[in-house]
CHARMM-style PDB file with segment names, atoms N, HN, CA, C and O in Angstrom:
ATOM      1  N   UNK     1       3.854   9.030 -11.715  1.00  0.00      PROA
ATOM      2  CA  UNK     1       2.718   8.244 -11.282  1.00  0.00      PROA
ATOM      3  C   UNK     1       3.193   6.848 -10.922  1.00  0.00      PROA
ATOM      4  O   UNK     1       3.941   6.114 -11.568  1.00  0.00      PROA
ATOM      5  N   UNK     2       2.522   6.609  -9.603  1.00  0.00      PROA
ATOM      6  HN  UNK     2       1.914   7.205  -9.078  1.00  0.00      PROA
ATOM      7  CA  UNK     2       2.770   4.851  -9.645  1.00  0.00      PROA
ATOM      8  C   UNK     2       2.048   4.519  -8.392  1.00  0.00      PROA
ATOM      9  O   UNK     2       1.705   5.181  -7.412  1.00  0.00      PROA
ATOM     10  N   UNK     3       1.881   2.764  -8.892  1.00  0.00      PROA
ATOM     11  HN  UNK     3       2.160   2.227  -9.688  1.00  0.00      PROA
ATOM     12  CA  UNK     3       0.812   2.309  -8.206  1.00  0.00      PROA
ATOM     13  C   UNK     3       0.563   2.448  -6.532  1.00  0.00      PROA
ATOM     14  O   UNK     3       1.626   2.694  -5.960  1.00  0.00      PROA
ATOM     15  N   UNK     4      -0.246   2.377  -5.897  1.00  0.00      PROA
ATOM     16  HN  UNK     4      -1.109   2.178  -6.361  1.00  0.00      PROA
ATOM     17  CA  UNK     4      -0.216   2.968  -4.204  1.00  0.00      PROA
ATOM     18  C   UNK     4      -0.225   1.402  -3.978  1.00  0.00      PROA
ATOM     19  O   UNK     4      -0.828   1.220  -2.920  1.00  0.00      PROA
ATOM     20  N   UNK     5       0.070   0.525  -4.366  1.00  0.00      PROA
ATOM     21  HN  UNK     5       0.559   0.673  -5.225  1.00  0.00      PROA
ATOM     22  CA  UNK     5      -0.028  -0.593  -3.706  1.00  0.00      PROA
ATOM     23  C   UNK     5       0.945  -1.145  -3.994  1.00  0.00      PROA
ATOM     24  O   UNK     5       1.401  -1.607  -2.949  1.00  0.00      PROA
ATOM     25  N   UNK     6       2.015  -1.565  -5.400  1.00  0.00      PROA
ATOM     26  HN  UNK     6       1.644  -1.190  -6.250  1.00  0.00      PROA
ATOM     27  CA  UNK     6       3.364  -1.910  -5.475  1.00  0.00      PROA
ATOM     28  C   UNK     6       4.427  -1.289  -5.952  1.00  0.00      PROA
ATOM     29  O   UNK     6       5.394  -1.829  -6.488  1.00  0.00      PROA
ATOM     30  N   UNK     7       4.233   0.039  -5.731  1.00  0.00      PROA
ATOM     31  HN  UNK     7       3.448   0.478  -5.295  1.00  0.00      PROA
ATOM     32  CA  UNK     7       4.838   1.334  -6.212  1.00  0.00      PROA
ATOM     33  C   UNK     7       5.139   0.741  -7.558  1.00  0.00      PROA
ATOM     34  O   UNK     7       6.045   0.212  -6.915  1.00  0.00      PROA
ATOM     35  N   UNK     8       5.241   0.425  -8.446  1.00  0.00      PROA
ATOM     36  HN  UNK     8       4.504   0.855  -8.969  1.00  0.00      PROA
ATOM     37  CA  UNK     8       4.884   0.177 -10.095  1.00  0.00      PROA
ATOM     38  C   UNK     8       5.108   1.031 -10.345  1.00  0.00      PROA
ATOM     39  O   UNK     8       4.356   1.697  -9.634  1.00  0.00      PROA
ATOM     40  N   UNK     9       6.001   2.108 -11.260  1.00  0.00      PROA
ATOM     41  HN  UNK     9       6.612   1.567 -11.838  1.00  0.00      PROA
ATOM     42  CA  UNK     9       5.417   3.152 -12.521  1.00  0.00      PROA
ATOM     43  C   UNK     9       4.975   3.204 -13.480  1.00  0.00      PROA
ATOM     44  O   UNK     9       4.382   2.174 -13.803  1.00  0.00      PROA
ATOM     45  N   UNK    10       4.968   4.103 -14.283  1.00  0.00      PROA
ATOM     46  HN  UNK    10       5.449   4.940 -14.021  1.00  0.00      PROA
ATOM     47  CA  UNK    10       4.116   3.876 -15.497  1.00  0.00      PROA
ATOM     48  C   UNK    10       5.119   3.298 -16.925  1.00  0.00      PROA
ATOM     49  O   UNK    10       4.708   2.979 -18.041  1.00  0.00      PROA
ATOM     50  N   UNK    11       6.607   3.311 -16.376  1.00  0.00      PROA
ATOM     51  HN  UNK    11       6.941   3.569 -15.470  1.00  0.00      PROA
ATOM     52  CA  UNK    11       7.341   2.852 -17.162  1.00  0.00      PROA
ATOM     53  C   UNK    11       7.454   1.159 -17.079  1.00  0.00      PROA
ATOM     54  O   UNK    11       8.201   0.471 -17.775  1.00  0.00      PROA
ATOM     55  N   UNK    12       6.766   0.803 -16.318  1.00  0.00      PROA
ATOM     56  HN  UNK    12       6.160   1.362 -15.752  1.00  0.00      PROA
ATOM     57  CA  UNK    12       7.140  -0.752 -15.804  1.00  0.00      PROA
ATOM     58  C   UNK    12       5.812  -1.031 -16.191  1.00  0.00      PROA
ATOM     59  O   UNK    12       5.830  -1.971 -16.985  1.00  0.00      PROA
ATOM     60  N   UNK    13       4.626  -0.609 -15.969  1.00  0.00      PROA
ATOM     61  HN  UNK    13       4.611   0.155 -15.324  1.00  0.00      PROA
ATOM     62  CA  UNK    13       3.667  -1.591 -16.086  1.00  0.00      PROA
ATOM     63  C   UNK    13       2.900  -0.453 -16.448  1.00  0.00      PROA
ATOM     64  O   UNK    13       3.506   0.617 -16.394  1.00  0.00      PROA
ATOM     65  N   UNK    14       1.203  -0.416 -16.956  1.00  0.00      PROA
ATOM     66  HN  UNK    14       0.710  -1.285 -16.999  1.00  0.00      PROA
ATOM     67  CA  UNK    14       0.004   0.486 -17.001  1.00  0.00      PROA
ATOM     68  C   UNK    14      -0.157   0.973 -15.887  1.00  0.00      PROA
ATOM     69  O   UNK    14       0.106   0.258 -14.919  1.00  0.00      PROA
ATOM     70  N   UNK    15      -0.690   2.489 -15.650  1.00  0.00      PROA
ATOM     71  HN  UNK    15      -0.904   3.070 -16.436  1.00  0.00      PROA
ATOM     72  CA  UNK    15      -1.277   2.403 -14.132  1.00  0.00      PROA
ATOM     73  C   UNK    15      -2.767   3.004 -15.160  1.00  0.00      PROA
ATOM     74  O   UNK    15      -3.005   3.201 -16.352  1.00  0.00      PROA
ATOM     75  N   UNK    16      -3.589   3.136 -13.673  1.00  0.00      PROA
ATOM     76  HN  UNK    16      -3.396   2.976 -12.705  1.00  0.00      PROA
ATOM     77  CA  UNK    16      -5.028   3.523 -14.066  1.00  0.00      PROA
ATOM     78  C   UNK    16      -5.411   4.603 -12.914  1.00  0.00      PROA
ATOM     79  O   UNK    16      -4.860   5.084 -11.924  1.00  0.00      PROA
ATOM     80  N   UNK    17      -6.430   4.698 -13.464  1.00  0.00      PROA
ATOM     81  HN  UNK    17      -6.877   4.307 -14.268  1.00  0.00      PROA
ATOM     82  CA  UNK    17      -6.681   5.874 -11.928  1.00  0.00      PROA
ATOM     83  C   UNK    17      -8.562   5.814 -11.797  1.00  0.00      PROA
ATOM     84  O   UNK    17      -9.500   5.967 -12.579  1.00  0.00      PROA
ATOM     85  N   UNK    18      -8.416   5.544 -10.538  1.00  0.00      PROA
ATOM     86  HN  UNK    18      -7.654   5.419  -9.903  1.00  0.00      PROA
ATOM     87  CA  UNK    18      -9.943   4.611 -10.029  1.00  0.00      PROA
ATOM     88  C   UNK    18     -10.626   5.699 -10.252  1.00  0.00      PROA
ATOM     89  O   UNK    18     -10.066   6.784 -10.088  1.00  0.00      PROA
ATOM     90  N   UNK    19     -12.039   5.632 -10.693  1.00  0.00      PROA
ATOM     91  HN  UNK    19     -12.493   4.751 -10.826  1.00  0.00      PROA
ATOM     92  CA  UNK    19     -12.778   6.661 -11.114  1.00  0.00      PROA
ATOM     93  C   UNK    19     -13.816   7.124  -9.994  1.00  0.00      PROA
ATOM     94  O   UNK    19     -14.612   8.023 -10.264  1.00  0.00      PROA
ATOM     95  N   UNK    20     -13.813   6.583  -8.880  1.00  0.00      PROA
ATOM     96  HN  UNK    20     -13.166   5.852  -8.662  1.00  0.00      PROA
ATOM     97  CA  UNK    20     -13.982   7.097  -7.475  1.00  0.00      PROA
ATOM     98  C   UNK    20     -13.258   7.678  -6.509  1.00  0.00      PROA
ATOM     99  O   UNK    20     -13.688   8.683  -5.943  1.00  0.00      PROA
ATOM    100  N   UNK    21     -11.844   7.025  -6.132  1.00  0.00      PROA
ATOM    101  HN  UNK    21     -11.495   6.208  -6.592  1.00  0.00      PROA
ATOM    102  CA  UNK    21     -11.234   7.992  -5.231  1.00  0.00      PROA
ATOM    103  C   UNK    21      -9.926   8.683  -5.792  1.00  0.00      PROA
ATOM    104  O   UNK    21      -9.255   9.386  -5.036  1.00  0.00      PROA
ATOM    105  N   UNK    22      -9.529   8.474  -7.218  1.00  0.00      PROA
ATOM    106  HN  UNK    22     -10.075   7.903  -7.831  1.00  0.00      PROA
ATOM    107  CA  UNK    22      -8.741   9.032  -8.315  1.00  0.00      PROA
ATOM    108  C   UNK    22      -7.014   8.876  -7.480  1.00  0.00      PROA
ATOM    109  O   UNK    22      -6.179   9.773  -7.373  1.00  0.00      PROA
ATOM    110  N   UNK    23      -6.885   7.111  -6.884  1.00  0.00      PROA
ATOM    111  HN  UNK    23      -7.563   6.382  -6.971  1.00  0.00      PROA
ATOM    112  CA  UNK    23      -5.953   6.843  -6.871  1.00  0.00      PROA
ATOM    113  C   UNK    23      -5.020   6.238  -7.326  1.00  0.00      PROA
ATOM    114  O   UNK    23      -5.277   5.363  -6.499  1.00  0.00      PROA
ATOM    115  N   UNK    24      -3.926   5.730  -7.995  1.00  0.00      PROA
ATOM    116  HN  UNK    24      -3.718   6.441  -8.667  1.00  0.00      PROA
ATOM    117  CA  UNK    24      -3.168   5.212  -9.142  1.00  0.00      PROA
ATOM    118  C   UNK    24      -3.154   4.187  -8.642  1.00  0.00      PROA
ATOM    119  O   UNK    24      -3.055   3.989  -7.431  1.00  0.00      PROA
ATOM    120  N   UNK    25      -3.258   3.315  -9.553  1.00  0.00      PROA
ATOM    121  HN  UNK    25      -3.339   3.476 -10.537  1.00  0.00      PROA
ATOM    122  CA  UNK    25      -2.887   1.695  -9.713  1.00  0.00      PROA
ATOM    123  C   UNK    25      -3.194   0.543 -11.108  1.00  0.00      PROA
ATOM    124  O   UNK    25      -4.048   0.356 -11.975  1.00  0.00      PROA
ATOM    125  N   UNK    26      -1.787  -0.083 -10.611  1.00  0.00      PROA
ATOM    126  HN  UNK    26      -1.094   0.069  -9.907  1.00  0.00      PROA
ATOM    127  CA  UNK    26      -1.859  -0.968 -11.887  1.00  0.00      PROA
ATOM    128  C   UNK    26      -2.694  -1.918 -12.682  1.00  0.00      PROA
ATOM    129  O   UNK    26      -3.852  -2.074 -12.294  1.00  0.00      PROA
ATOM    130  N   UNK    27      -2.353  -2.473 -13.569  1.00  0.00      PROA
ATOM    131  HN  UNK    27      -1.412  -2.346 -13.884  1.00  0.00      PROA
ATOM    132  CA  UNK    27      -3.443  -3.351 -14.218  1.00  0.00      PROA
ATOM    133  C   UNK    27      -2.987  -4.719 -13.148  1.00  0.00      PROA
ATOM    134  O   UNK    27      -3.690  -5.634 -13.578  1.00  0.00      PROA
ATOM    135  N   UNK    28      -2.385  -5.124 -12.299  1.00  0.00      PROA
ATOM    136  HN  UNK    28      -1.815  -4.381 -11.949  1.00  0.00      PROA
ATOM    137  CA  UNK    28      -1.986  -6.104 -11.767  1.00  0.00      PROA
ATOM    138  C   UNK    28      -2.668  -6.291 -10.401  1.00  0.00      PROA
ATOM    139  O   UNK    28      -3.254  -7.308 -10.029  1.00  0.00      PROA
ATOM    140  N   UNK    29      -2.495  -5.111  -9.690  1.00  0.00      PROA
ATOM    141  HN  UNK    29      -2.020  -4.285  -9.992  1.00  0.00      PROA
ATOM    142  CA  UNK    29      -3.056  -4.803  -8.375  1.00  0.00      PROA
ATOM    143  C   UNK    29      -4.812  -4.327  -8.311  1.00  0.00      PROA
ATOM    144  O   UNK    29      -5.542  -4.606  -7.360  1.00  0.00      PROA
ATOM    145  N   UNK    30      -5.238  -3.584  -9.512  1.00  0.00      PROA
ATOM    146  HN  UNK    30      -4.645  -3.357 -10.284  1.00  0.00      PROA
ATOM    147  CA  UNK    30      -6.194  -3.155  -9.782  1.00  0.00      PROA
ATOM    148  C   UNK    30      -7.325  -4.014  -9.548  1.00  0.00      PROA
ATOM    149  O   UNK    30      -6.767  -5.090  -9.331  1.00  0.00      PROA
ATOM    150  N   UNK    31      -8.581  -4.219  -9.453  1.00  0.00      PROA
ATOM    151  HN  UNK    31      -9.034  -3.345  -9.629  1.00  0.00      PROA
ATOM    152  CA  UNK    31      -9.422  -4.588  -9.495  1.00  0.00      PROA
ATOM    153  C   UNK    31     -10.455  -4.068 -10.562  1.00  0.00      PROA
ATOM    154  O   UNK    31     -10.910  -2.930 -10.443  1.00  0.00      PROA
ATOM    155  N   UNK    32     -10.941  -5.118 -11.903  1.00  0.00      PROA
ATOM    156  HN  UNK    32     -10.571  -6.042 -12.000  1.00  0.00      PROA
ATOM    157  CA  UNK    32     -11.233  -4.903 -13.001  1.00  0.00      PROA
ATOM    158  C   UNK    32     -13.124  -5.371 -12.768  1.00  0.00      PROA
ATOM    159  O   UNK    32     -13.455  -6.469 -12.319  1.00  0.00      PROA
ATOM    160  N   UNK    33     -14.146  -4.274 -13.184  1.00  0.00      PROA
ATOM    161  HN  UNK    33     -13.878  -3.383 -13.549  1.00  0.00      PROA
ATOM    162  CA  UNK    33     -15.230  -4.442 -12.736  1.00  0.00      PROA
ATOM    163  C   UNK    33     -15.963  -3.759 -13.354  1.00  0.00      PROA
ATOM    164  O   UNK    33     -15.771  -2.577 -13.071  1.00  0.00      PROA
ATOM    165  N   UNK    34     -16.982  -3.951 -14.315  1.00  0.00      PROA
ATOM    166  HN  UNK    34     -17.139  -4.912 -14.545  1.00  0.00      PROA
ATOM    167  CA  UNK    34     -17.704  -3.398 -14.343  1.00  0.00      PROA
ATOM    168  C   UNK    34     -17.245  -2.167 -15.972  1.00  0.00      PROA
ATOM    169  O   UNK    34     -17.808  -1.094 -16.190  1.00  0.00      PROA
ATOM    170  N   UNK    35     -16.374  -2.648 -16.647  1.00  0.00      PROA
ATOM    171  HN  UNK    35     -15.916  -3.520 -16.470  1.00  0.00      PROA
ATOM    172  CA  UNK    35     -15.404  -2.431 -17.678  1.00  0.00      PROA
ATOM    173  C   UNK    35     -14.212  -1.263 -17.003  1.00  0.00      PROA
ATOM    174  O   UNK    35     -13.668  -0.446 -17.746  1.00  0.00      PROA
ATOM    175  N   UNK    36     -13.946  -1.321 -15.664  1.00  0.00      PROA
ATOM    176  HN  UNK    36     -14.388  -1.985 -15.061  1.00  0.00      PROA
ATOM    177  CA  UNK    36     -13.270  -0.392 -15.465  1.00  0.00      PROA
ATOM    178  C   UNK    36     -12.166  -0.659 -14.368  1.00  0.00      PROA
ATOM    179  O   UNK    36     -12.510  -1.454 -13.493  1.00  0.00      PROA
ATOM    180  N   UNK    37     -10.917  -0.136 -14.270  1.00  0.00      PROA
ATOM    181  HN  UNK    37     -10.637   0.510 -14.981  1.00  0.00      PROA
ATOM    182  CA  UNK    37     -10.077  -0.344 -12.932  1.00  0.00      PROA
ATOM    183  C   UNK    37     -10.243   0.212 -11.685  1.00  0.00      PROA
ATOM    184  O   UNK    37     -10.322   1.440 -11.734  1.00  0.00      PROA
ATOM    185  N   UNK    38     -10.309  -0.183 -10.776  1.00  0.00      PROA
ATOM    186  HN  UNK    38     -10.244  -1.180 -10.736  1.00  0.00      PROA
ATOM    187  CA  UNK    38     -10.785   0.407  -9.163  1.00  0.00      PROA
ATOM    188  C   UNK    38      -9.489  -0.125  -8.689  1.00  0.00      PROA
ATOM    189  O   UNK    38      -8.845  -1.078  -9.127  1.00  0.00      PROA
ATOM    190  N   UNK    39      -9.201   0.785  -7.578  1.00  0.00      PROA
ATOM    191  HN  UNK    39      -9.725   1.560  -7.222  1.00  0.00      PROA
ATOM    192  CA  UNK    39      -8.168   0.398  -6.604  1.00  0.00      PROA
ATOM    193  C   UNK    39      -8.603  -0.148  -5.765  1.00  0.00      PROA
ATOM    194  O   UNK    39      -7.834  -0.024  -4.812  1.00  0.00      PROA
ATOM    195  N   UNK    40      -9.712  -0.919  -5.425  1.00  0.00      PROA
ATOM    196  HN  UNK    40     -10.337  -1.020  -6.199  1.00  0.00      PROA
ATOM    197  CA  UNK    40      -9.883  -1.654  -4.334  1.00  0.00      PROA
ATOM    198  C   UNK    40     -11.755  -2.000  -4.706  1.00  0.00      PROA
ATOM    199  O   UNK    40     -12.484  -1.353  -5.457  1.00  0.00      PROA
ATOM    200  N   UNK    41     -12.109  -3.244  -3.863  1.00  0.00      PROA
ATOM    201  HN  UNK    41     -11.517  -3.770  -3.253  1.00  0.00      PROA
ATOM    202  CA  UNK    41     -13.178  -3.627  -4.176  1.00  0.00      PROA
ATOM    203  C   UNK    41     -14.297  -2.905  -3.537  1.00  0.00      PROA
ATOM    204  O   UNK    41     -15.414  -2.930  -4.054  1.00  0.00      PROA
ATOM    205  N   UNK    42     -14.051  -2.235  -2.394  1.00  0.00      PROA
ATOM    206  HN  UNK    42     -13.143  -2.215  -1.974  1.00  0.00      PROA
ATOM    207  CA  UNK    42     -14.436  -0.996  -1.790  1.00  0.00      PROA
ATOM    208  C   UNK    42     -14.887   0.154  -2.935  1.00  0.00      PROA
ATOM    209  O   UNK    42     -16.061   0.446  -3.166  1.00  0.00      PROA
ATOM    210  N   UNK    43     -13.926   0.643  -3.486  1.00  0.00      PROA
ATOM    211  HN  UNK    43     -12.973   0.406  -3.298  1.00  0.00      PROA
ATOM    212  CA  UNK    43     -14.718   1.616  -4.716  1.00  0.00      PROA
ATOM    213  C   UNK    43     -15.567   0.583  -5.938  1.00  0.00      PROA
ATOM    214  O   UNK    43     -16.592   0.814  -6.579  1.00  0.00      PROA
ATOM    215  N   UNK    44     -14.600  -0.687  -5.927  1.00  0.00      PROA
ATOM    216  HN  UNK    44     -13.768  -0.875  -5.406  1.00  0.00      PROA
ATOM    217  CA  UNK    44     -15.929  -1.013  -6.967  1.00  0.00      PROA
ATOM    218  C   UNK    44     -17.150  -1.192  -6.720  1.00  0.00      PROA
ATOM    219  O   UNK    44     -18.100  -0.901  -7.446  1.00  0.00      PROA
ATOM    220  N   UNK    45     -17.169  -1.753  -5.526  1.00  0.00      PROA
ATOM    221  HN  UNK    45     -16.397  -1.990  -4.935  1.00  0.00      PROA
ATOM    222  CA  UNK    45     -18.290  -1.409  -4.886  1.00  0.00      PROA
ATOM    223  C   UNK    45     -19.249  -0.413  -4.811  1.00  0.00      PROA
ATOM    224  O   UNK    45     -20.419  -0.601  -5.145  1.00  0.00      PROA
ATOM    225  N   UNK    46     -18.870   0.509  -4.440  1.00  0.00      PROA
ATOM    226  HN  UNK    46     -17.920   0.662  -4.168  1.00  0.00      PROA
ATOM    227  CA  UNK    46     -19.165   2.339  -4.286  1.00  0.00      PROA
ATOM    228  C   UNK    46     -19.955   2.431  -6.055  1.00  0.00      PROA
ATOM    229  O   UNK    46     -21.138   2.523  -6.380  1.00  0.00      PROA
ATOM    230  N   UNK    47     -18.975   2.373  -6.702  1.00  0.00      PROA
ATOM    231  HN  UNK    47     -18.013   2.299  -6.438  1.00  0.00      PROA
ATOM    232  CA  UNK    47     -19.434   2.796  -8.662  1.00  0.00      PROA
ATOM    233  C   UNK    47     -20.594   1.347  -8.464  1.00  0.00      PROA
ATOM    234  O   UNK    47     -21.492   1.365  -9.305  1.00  0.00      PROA
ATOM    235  N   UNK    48     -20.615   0.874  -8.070  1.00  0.00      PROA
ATOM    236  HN  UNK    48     -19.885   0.859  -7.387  1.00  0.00      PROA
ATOM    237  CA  UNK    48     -22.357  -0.371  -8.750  1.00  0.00      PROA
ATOM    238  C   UNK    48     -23.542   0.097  -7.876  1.00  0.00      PROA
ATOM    239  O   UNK    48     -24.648   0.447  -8.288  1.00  0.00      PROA
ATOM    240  N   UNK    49     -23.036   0.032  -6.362  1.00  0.00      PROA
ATOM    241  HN  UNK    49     -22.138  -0.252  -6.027  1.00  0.00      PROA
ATOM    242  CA  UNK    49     -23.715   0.386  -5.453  1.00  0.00      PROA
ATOM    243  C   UNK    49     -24.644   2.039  -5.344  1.00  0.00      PROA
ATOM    244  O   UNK    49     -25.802   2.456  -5.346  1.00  0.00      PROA
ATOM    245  N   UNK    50     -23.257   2.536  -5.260  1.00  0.00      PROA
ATOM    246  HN  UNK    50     -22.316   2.197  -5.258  1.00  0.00      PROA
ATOM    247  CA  UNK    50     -23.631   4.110  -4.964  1.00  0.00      PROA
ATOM    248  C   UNK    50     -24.110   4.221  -3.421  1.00  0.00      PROA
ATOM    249  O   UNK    50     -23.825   3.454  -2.502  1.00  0.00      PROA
ATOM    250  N   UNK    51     -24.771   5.175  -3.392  1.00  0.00      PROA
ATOM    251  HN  UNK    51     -25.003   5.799  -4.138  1.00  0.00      PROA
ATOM    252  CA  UNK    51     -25.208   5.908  -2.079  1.00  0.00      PROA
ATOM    253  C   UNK    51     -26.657   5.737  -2.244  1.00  0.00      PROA
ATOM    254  O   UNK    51     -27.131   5.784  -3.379  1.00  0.00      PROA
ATOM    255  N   UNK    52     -27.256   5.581  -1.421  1.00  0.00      PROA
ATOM    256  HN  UNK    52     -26.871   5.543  -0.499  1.00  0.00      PROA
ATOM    257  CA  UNK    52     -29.046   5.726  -1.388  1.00  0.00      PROA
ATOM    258  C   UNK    52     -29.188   7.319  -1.369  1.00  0.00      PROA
ATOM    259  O   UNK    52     -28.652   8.054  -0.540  1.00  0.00      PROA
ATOM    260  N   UNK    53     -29.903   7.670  -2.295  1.00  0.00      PROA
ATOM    261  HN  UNK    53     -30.339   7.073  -2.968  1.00  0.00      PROA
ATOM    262  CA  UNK    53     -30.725   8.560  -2.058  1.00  0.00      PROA
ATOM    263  C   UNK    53     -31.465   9.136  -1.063  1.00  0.00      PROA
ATOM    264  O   UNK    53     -32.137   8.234  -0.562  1.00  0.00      PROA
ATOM    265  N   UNK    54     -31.641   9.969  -0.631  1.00  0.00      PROA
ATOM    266  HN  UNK    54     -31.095  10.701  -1.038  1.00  0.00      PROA
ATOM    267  CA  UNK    54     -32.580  10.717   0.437  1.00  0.00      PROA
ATOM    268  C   UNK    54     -34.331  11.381   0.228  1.00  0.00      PROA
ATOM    269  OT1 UNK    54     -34.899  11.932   1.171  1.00  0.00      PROA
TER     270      UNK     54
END
């Protein structure tokens, strides 16, 4: 495993895995929101936001 943004492994630093698009990344690169790590502010977005309903 290692981060998609500074290739990081898991021996060098934490990785996490975004609970929207279940891609790896570190506690460094990560984006922390909402008590959780996202790989980008785009999914954190997505987990507060969501989708509208129909």
């Amino acid at each position: 495993m290692e981060c998609i943004t500074c290739h990081k492994n898991e021996l060098e630093i934490r990785i996490y895995k975004c609970p929207i698009c279940f891609r790896m990344t570190c506690e460094d690169c990560g984006r922390r929101e909402y008590g959780r790590v996202f790989c980008s502010s785009r999914c954190a977005d997505q987990f507060f936001f969501g989708e509208d309903e129909d």
